[in-house]
N, C-alpha and C positions, 0 to 999 in steps of 0.2 A: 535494593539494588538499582533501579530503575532512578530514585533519587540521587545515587551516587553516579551515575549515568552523566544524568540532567547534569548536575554540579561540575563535571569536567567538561563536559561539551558548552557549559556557559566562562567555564574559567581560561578555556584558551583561543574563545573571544573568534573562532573560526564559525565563516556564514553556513548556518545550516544546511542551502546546499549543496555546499561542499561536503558534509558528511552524509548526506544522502544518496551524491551519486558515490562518493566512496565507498560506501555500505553497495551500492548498485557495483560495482566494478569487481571490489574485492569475493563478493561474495556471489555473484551472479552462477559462478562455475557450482558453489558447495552448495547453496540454497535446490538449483536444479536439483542436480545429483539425490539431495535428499528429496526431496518432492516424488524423482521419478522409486526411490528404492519405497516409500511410504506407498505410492498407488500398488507397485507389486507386491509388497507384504502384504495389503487389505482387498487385492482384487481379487474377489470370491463374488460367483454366482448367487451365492446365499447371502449377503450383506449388503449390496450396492450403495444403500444408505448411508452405511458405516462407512465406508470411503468415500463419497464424494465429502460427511461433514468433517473426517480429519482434513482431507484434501482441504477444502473451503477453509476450515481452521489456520490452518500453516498457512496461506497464501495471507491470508487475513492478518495476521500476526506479523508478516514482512510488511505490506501496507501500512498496518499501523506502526511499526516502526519508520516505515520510511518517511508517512507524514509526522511523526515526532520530532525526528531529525531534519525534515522542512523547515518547521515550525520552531526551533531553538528551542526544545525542549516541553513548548507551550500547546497545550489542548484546546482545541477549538468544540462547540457543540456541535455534535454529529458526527465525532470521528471516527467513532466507533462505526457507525453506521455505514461510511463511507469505507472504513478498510473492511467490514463485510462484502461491501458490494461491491468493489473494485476486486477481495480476495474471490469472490465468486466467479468474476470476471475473469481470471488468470488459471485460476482453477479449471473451467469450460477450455481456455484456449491451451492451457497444457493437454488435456485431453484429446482437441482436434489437433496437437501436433502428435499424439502416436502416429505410426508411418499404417498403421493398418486402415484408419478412421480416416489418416490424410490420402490416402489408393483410393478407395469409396469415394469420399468430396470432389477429390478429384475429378476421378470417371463421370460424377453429374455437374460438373462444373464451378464446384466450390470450393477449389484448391486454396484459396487466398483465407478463407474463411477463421483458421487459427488467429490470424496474423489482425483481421479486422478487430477480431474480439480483445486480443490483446492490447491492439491501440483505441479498440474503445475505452479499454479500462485504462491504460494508462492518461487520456484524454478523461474520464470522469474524475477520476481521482486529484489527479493537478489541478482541473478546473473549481473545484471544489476546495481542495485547499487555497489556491491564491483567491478565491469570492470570501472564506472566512477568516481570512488572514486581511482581507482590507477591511472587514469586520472589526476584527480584533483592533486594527491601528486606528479604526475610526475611535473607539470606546479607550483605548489609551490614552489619548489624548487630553490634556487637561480643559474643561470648559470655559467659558466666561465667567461663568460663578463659580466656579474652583481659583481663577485668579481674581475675583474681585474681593474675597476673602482677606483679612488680613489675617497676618503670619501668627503663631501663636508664638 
């Protein structure tokens, strides 16, 4: 599935991100929505585990889709790594935007706090894709001894 993706996202030739913020636009509203209905099915006193790694999971999963879709389809080393930690990232600051957790930060003065986290990670994330995305276009590039080669 994921190949047949790749293959239509390369066949109509539109810059990757343009489908990234698309994906960001269209889905911002559905992707929430579910995030917030997954933390209420699994918030139990007895598991906390078990929800923050589905939480972590799903956030991580849009990450990596989004740098996919950066990226025209193309994997960089560490991507994975990187939508764990930026989905870790999103995950934490969905949690300090409940209004219960945001009333608390507040009163001690760390209302702003969701909001840092959030643009921390969306600042890790980007930053990390455009450093291995000039990566990539370095090692694309064809060498001196790839052109001094004659043709076969």
């Amino acid at each position: 599935m994921m190949t047949r993706l790749i293959r239509l996202l390369r066949d109509y030739e539109i810059p990757g991100l343009a489908w990234a913020i698309a994906l960001l636009i269209l889905g911002r509203g559905i992707i929430w929505q579910i995030y917030m209905w997954l933390r209420g099915l699994l918030a139990t006193p007895v598991r906390p585990s078990l929800l923050w790694t589905v939480c972590i999971l799903y956030c991580s999963f849009w990450v990596w889709l989004f740098l996919l879709l950066m990226g025209n389809g193309r994997r960089y080393p560490g991507m994975v790594k990187d939508a764990l930690l930026g989905g870790s990232l999103f995950a934490v600051a969905g949690v300090l935007h409940d209004t219960d957790v945001f009333s608390v930060l507040s009163s001690k003065g760390f209302g702003a706090a969701a909001w840092i986290t959030f643009l921390g990670g969306c600042g890790l994330v980007i930053r990390n894709f455009v450093s291995m995305s000039r990566i990539g276009k370095k090692t694309d590039e064809p060498s001196a001894e790839d052109e001094s080669l004659p043709a076969a």
